[in-house]
N, C-alpha and C positions, 0 to 999 in steps of 0.2 A: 520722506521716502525711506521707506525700510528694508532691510532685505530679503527678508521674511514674510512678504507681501503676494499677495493676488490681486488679479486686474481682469477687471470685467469692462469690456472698451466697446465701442461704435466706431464704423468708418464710416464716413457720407461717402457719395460718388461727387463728384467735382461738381457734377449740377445743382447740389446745393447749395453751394457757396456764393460769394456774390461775383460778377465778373473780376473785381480787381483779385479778389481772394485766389482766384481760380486761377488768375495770371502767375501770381506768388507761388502757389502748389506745384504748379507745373513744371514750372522753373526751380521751384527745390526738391521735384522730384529725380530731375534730368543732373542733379549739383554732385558733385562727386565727392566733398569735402561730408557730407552730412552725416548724422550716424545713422548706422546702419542696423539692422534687427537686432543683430546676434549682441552687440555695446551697446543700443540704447538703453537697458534699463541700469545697465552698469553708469550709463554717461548719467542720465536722472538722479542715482542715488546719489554719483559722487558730490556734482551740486550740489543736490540739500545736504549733504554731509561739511560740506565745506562752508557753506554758509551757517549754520546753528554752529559749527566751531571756531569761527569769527569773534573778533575780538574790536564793539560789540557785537553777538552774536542776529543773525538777517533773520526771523521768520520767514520772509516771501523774497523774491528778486524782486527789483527795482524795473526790471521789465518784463511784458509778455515773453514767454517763449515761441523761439522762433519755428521748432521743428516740431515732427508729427511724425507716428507708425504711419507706414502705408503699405497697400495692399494693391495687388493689380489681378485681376481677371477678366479675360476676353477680352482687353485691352481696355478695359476703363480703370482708370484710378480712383482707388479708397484712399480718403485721408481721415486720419484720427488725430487730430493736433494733442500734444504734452497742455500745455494748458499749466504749466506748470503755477506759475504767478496767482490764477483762480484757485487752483488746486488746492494751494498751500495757504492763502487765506480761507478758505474756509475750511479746512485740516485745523490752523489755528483759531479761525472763534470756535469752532467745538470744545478745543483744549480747554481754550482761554473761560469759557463757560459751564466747565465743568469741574475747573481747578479752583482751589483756595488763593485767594492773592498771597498771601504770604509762602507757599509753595511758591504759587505762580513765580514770585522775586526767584527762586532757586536756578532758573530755566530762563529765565527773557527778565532785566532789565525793567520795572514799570514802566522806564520813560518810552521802552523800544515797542512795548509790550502795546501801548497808545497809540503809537505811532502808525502801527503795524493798523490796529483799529481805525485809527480815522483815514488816514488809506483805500481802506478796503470798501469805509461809507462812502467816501468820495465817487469811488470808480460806481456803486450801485448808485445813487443818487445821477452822474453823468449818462451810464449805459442801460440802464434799466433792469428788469426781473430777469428778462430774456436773455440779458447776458451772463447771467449766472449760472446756465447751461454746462456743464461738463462730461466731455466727452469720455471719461475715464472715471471709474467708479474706484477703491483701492479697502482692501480687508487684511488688515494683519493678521499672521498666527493661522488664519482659516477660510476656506471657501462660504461663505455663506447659503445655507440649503435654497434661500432663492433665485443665486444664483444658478443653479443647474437647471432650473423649469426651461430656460429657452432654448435648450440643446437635445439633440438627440444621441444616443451613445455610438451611433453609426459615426459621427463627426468627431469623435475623438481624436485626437495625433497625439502620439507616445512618443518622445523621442529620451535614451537613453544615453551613458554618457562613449562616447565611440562608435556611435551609430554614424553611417553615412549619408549626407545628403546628395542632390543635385551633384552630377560630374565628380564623385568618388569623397565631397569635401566631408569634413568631420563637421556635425552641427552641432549647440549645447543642447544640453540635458533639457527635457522639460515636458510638458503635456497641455496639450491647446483642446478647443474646441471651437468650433468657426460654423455659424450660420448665417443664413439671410436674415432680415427685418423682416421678413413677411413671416417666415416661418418660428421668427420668436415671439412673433406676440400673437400667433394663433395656438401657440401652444404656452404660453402666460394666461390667455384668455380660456382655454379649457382646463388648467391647472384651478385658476380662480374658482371657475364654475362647478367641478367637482371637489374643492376644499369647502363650499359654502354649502354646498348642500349636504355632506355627507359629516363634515367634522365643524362647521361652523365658523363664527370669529374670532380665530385664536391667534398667538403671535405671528404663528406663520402667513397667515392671511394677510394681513398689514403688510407683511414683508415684500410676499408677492405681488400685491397689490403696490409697492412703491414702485418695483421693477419695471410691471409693466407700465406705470403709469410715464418711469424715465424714459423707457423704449418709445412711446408713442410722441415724443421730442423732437424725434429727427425724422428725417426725409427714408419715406415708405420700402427703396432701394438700398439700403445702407444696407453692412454686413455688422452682425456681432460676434465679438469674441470672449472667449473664459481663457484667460490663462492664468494659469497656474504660479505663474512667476519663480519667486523666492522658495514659494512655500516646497516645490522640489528638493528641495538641501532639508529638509525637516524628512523626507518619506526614502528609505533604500529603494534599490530595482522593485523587488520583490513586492513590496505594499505600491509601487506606482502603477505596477505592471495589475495588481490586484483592485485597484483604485475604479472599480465601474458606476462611480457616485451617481452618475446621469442616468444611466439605463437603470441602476436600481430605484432613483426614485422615479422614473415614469414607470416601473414597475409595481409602485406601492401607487399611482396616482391610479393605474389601470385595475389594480385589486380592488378599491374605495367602489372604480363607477361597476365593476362586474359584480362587486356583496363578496370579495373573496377577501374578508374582512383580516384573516391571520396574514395570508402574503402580503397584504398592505402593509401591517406591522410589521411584520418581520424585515422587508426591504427599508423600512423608512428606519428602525430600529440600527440597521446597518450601516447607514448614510449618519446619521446622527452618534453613532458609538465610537467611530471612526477619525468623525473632526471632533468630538470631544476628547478624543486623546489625542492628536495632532495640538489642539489650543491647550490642554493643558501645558504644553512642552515650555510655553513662554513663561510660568511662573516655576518652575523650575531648576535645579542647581545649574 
């Protein structure tokens, strides 16, 4: 967990869970002890931060996570479980697979480094493909352009630092976007449909194509969310408040199917100029 980080997440509605699951949500949604919106991702980092500065140092906890963001509308409950334990094994076999072992030694221990590894085949070998499902997607440094396809710029929330929420309270800084399941993968699946025809199979294709293919995972009712996370302490008021990443690229996707071939470019040119300097900031002084 980083803090510099965005989060592209799912909530089920209770119904999809299994009965005992459902007893468990319910009863931690009603727990008064749990974290709550505003510390949860403050609560996530500090765990993994505490665990990699261990001595030796954890890659994953030793058990699932217990908590989950949740969501209420009309009175049904969203849950989005942390999933933290998944998360973080395969966070690390990516590393672990992309790294030199003798780096590798710099960072994780070989013995822990193993460990962490056959761990993680046990639980896949036990629970199967299926459960290798995560509900929480995570991007450092940058939004990734596919993630904006399932959102509309109408569903944006700004929130800046001193702004008031509900009952006068002060909320943190940040910027979300929240849709249905239905409406994000109708709008993945016409994203796809005019990338292929008009521009082909290029990286972005792949890209949107893995999105939507994660969306189609969960139960048809769920809500998705973009947030922004970390990535707010990288952007002033000014550039968040400027920040119309969504609406511009369904504005470049609508230029593509209409032949308004420059405003295509020019909106997608915007969205892409934007987090390329954003991502630059991570190799930087």
């Amino acid at each position: 967990m980083l803090p510099y980080a965005a989060y592209l997440r799912v909530y089920e509605p209770l119904a999809a869970f299994t009965p005992s699951e459902r007893d468990s949500w319910a009863a931690y949604a009603e727990a008064t002890d749990r974290p709550r919106r505003a510390s949860a991702l403050h609560a996530e980092h500090g765990e993994a931060v505490r665990r990699l500065l261990g001595v030796p140092p954890s890659p994953a906890p030793a058990q699932e996570s217990p908590n989950a963001y949740l969501r209420r509308v009309e009175e049904v409950l969203y849950v989005c479980p942390w999933q933290s334990r998944l998360r973080s094994w395969l966070a690390f076999s990516r590393f672990r697979g992309a790294t030199p072992v003798r780096l590798m030694e710099q960072f994780v221990p070989i013995s822990i480094a193993e460990q962490t590894a056959d761990d993680f085949d046990r639980f896949k070998r036990r629970s199967g493909s299926a459960a290798l499902r995560t509900h929480i997607r995570t991007s450092t440094w940058h939004v990734p352009t596919s993630w904006f396809i399932p959102f509309d710029g109408n569903e944006r929330w700004l929130v800046l630092d001193g702004d008031r929420g509900p009952g006068g309270t002060t909320t943190m800084r940040n910027l979300l976007y929240v849709t249905s399941m239905a409406q994000a993968r109708r709008r993945s699946a016409r994203a796809l449909q005019i990338i292929r025809k008009y521009v082909g199979q290029v990286a972005v294709t792949a890209e949107v194509e893995e999105v939507a293919r994660w969306l189609e995972e969960f139960h048809p009712h769920s809500l998705v969310e973009l947030d922004y996370g970390g990535i707010v302490h990288l952007m002033d008021d000014e550039k968040l408040q400027a920040d119309q990443s969504v609406a511009e690229l369904s504005a470049a996707l609508t230029g593509l199917e209409t032949g308004e071939e420059e405003l295509a470019f020019a909106m997608y040119q915007r969205v892409i100029l934007r987090w390329r300097s954003i991502q630059l900031l991570e190799s930087a002084n």
